[in-house]
KOLKE-301546 format. One record per atom (N, C-alpha, C): residue number from 0; atom name; x negated, y negated, z negated. Coordinates in Angstrom, 2 decimals, always signed. Layout:
i NUM; at CA; px X; py Y; pz Z
...
***
This chain:
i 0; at N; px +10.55; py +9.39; pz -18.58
i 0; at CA; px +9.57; py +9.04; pz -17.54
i 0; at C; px +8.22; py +9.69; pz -17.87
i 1; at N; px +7.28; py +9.39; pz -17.00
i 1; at CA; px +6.03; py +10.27; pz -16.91
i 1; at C; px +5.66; py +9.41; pz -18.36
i 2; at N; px +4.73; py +10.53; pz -19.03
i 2; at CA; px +3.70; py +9.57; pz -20.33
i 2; at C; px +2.29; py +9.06; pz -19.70
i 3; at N; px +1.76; py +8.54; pz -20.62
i 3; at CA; px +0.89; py +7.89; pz -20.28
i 3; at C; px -0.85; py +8.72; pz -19.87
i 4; at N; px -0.41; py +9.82; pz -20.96
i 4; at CA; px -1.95; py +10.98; pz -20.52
i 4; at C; px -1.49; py +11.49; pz -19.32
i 5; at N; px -0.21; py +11.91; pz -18.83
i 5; at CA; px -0.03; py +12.31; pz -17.32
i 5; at C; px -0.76; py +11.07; pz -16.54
i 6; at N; px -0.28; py +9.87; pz -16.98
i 6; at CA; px -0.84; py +8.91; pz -15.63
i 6; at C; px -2.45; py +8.83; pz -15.99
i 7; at N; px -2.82; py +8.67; pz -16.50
i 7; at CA; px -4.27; py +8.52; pz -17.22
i 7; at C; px -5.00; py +9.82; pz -16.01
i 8; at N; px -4.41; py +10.73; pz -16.24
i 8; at CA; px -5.07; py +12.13; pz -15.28
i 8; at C; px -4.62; py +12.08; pz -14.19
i 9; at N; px -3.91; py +11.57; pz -13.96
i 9; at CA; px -3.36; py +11.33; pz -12.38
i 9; at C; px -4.45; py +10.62; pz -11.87
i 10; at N; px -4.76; py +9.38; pz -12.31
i 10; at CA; px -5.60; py +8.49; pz -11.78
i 10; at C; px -7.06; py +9.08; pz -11.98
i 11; at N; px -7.48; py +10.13; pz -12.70
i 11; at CA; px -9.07; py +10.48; pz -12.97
i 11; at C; px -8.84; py +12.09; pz -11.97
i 12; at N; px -7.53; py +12.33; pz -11.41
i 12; at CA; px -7.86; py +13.53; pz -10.87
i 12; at C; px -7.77; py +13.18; pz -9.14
i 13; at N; px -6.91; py +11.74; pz -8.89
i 13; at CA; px -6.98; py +11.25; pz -7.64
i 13; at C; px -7.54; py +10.14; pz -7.33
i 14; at N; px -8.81; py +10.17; pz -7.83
i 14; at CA; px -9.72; py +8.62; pz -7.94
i 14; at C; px -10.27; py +8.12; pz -6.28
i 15; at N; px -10.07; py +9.56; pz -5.46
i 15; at CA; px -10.65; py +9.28; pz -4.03
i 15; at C; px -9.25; py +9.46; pz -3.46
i 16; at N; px -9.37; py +8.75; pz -2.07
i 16; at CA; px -8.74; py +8.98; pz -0.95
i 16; at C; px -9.08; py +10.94; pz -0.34
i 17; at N; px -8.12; py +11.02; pz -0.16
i 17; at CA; px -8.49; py +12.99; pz +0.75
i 17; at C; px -9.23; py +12.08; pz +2.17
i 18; at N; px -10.36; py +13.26; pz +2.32
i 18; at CA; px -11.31; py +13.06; pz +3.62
i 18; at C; px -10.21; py +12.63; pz +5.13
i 19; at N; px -8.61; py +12.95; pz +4.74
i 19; at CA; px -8.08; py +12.81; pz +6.07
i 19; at C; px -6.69; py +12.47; pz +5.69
i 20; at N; px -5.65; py +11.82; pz +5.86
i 20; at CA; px -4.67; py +11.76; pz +5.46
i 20; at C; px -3.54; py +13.09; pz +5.89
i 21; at N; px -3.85; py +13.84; pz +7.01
i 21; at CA; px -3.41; py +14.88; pz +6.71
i 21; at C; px -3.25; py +15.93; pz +5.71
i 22; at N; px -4.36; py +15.79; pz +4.90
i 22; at CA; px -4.44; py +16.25; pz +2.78
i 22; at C; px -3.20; py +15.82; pz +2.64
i 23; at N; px -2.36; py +15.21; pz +2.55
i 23; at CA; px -1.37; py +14.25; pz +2.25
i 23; at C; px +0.37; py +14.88; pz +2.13
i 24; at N; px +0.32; py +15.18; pz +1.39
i 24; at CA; px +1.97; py +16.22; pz +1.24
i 24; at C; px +3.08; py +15.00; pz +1.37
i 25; at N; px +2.89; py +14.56; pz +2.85
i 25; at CA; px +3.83; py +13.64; pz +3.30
i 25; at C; px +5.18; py +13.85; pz +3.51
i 26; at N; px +5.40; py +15.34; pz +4.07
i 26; at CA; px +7.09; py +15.82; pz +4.10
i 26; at C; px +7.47; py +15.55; pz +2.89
i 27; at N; px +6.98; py +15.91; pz +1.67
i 27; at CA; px +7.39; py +16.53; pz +0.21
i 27; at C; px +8.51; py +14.93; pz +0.21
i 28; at N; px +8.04; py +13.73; pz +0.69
i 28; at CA; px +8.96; py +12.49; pz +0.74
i 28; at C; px +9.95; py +12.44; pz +0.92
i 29; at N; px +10.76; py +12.83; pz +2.15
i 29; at CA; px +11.32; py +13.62; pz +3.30
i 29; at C; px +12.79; py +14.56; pz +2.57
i 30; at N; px +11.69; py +15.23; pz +2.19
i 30; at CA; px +12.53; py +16.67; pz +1.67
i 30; at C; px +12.97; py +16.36; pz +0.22
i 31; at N; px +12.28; py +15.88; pz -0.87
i 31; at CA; px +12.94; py +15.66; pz -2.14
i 31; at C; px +13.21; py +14.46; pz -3.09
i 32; at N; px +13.17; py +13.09; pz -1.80
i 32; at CA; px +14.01; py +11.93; pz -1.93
i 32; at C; px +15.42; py +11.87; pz -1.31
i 33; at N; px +16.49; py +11.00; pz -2.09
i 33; at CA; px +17.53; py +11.31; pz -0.97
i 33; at C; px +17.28; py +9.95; pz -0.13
i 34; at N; px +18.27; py +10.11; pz +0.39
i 34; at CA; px +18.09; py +9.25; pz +1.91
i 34; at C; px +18.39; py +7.97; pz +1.34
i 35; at N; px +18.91; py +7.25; pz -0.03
i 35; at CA; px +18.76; py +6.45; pz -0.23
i 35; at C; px +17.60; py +5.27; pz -0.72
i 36; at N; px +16.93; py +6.23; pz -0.01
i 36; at CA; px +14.87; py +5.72; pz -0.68
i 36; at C; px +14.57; py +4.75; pz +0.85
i 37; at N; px +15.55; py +5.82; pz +2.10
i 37; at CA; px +15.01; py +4.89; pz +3.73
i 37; at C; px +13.77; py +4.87; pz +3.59
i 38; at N; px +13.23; py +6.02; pz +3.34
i 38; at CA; px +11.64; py +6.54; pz +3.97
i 38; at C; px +11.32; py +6.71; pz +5.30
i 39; at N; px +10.55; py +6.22; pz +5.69
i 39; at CA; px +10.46; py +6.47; pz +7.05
i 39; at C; px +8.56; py +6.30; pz +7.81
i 40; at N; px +8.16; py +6.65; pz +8.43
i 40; at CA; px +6.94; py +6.60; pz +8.78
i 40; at C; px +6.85; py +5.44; pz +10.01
i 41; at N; px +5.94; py +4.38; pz +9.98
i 41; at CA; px +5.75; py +3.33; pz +10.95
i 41; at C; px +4.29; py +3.32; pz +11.13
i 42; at N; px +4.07; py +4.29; pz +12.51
i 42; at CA; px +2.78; py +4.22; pz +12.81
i 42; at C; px +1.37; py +4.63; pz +11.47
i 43; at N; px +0.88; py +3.90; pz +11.28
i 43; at CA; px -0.12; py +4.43; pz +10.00
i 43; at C; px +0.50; py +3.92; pz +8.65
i 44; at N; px +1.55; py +3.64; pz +8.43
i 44; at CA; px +2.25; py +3.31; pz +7.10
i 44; at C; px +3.59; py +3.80; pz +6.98
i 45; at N; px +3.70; py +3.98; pz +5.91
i 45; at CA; px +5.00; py +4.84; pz +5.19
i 45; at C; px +5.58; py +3.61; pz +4.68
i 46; at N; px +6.67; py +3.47; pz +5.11
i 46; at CA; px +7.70; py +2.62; pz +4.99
i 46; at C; px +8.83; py +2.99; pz +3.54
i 47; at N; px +9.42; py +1.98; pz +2.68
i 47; at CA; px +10.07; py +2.29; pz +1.38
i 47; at C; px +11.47; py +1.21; pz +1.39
i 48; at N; px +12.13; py +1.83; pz +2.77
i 48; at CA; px +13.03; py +0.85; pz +3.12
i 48; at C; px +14.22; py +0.37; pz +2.41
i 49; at N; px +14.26; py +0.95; pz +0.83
i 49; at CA; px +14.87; py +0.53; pz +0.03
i 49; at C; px +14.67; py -0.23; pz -0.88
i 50; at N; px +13.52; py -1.16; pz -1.09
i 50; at CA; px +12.60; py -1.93; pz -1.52
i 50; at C; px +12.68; py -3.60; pz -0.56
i 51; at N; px +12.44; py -4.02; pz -1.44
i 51; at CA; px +12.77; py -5.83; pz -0.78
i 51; at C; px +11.36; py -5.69; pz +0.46
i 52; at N; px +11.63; py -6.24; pz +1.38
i 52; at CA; px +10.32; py -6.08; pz +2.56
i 52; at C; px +9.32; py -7.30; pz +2.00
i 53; at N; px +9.58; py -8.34; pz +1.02
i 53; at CA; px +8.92; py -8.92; pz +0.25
i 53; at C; px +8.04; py -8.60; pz -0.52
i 54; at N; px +8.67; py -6.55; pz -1.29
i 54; at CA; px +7.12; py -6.50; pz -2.24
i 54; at C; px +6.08; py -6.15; pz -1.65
i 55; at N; px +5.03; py -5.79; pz -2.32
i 55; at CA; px +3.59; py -5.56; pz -1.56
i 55; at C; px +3.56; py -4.15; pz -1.45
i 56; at N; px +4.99; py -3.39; pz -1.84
i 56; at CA; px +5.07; py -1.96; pz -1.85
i 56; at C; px +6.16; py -1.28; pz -1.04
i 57; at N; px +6.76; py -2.00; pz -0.22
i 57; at CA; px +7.78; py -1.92; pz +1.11
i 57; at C; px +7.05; py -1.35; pz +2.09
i 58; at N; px +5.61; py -1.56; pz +2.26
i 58; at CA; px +4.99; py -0.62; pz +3.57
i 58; at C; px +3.95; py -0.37; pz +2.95
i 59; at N; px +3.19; py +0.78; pz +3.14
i 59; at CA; px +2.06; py +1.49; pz +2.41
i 59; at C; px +1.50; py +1.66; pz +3.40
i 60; at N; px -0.18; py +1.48; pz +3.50
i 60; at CA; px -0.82; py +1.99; pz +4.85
i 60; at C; px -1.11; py +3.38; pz +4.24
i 61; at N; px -0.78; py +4.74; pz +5.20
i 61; at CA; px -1.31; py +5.94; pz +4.53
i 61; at C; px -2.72; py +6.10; pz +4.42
i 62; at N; px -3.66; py +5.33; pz +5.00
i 62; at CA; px -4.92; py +5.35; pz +4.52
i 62; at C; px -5.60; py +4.93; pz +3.28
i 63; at N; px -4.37; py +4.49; pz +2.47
i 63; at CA; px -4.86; py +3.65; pz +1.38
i 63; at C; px -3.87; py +4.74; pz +0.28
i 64; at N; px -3.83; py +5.95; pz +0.09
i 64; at CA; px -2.46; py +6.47; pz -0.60
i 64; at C; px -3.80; py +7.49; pz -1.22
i 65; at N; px -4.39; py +7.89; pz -2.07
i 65; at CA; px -4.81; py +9.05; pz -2.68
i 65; at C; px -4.25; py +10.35; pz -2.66
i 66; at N; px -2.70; py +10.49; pz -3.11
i 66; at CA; px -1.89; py +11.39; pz -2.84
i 66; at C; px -0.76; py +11.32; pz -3.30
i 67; at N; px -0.03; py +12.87; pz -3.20
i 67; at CA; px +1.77; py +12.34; pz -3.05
i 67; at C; px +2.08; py +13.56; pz -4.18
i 68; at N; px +2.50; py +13.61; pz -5.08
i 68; at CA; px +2.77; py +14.22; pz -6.31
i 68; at C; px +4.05; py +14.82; pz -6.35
i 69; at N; px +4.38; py +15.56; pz -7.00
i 69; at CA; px +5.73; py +16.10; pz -7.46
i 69; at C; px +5.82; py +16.02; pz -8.31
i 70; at N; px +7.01; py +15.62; pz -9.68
i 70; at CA; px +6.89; py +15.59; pz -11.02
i 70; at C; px +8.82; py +16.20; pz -10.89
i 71; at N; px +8.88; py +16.74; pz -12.45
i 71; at CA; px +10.80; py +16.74; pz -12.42
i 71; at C; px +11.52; py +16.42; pz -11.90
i 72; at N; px +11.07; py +14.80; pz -11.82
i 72; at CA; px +12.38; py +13.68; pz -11.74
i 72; at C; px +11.67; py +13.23; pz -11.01
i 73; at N; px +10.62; py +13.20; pz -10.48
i 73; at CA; px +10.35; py +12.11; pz -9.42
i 73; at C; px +9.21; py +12.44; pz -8.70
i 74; at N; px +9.28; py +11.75; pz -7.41
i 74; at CA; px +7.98; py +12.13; pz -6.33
i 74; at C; px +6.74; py +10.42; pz -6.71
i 75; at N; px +5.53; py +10.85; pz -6.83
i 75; at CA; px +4.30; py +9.88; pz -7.14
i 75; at C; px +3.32; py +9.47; pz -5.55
i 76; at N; px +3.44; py +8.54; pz -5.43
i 76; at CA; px +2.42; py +8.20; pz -4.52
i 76; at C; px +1.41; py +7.29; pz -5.68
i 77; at N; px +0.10; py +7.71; pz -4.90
i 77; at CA; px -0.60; py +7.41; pz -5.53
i 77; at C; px -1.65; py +6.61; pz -4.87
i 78; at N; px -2.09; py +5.24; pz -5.72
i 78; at CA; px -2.79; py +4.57; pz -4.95
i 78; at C; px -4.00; py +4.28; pz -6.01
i 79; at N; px -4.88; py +3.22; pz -5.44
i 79; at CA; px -6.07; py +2.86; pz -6.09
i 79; at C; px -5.58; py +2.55; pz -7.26
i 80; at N; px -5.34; py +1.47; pz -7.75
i 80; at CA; px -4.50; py +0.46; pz -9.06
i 80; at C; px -3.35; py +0.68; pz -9.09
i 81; at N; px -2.28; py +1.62; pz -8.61
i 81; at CA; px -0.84; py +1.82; pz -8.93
i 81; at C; px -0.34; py +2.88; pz -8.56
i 82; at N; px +0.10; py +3.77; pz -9.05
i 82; at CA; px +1.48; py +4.64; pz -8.94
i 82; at C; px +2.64; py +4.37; pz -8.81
i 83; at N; px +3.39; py +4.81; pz -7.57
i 83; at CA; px +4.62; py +4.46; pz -7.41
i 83; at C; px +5.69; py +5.55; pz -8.11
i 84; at N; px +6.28; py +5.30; pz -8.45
i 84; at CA; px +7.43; py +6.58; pz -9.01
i 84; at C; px +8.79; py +6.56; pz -8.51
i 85; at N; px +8.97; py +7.50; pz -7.47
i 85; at CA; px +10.54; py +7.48; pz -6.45
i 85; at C; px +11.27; py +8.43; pz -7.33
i 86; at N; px +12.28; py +8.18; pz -7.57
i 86; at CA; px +13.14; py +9.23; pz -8.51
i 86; at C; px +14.02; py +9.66; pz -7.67
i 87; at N; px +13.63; py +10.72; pz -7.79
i 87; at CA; px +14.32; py +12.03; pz -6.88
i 87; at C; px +15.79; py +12.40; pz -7.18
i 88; at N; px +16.66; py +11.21; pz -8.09
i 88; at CA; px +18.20; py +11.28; pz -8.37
i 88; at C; px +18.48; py +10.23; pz -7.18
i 89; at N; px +18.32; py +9.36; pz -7.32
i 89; at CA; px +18.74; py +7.94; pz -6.96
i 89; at C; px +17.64; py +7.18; pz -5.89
i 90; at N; px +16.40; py +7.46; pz -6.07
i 90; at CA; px +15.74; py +7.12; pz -4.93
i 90; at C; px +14.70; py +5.62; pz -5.47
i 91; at N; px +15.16; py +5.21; pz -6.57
i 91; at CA; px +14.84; py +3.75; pz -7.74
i 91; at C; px +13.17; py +4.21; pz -7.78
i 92; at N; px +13.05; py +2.89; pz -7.41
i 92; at CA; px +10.99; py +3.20; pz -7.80
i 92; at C; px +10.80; py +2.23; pz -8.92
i 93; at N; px +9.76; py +2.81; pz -9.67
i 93; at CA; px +9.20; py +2.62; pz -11.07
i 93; at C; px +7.34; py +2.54; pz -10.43
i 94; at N; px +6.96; py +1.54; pz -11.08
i 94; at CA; px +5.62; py +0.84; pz -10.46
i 94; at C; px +4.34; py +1.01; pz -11.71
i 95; at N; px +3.46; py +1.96; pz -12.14
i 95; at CA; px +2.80; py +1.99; pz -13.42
i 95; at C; px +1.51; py +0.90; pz -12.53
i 96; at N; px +1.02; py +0.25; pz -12.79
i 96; at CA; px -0.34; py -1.00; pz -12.42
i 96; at C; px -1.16; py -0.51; pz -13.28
i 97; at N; px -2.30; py -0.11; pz -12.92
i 97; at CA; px -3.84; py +0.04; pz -14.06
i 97; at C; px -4.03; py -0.66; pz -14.30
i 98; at N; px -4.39; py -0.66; pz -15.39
i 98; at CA; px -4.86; py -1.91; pz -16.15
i 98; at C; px -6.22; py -2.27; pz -15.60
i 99; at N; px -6.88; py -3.24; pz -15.54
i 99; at CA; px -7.85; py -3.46; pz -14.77
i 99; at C; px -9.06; py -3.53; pz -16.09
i 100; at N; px -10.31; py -3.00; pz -15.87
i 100; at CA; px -10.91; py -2.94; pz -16.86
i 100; at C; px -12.35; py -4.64; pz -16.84
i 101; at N; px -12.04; py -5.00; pz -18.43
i 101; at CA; px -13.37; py -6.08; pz -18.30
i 101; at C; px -14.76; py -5.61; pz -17.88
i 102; at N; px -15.40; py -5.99; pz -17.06
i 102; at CA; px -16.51; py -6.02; pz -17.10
i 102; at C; px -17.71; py -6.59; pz -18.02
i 103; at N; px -18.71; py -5.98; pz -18.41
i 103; at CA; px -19.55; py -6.34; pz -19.59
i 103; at C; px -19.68; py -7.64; pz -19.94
i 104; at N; px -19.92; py -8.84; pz -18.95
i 104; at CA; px -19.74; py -9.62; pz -19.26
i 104; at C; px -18.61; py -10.53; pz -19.87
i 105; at N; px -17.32; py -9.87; pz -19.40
i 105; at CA; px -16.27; py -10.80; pz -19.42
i 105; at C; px -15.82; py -10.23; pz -20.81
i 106; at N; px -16.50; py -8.92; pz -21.77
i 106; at CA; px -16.31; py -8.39; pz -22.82
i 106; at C; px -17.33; py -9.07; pz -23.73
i 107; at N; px -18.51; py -9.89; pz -23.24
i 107; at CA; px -19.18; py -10.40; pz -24.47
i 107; at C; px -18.78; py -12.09; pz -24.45
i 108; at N; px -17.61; py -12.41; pz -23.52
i 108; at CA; px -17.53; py -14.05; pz -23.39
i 108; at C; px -16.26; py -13.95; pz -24.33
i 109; at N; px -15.84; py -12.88; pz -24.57
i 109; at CA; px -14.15; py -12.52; pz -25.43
i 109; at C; px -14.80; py -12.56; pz -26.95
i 110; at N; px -15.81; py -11.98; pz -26.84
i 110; at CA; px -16.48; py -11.86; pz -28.51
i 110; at C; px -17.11; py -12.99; pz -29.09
i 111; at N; px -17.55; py -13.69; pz -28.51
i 111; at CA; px -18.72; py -15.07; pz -28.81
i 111; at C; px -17.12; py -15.60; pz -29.46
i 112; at N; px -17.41; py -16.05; pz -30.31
i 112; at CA; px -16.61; py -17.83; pz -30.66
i 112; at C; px -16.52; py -18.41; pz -29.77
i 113; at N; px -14.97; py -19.22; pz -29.73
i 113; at CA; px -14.84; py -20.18; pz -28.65
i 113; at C; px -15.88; py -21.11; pz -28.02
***
């Protein structure tokens, strides 16, 4: 699977949304998932119809997607706090979550003594 300095630069090289979602290498989905992924486009969201319609990652609004990656083994959508990873054998998504960073304060209430 991807390492961790790939995702690390993924996220510092796609930190913005593209000015238009047409930026958006949306076929690349299309063309080098197989059809067992049930990709499909619904109006302003990209649909992951092989995914429980329960997770919070079954419909993607494309306005909220940074961009759409190619790697070996797998196609990356990329969002604010998560990367999705569609594997381009089988169609199986793999979910990396950023770690969310403390803010100054919540880093000097960790240091004080209980």
């Amino acid at each position: 699977m991807i390492q961790k300095k790939v995702i690390d630069a993924i996220y510092k090289k796609c930190g913005k949304r593209p000015a238009s979602p047409d930026e958006l290498d949306i076929p690349l989905l299309f063309e080098k998932l197989p059809e067992e992924t049930m990709i499909e486009v619904d109006g302003n969201d990209i649909v992951i119809g092989s995914i429980d319609p329960s997770s919070p990652f079954y419909r993607i609004p494309v306005n909220h997607i940074h961009a759409i990656l190619e790697f070996e083994e797998a196609i990356a959508i990329v969002l604010h706090s998560s990367i999705l990873f569609l594997s381009k054998e089988n169609g199986s998504l793999h979910v990396h979550l950023r770690e969310l960073k403390q803010s100054f304060m919540e880093k000097l209430r960790n240091a004080l003594p209980g």
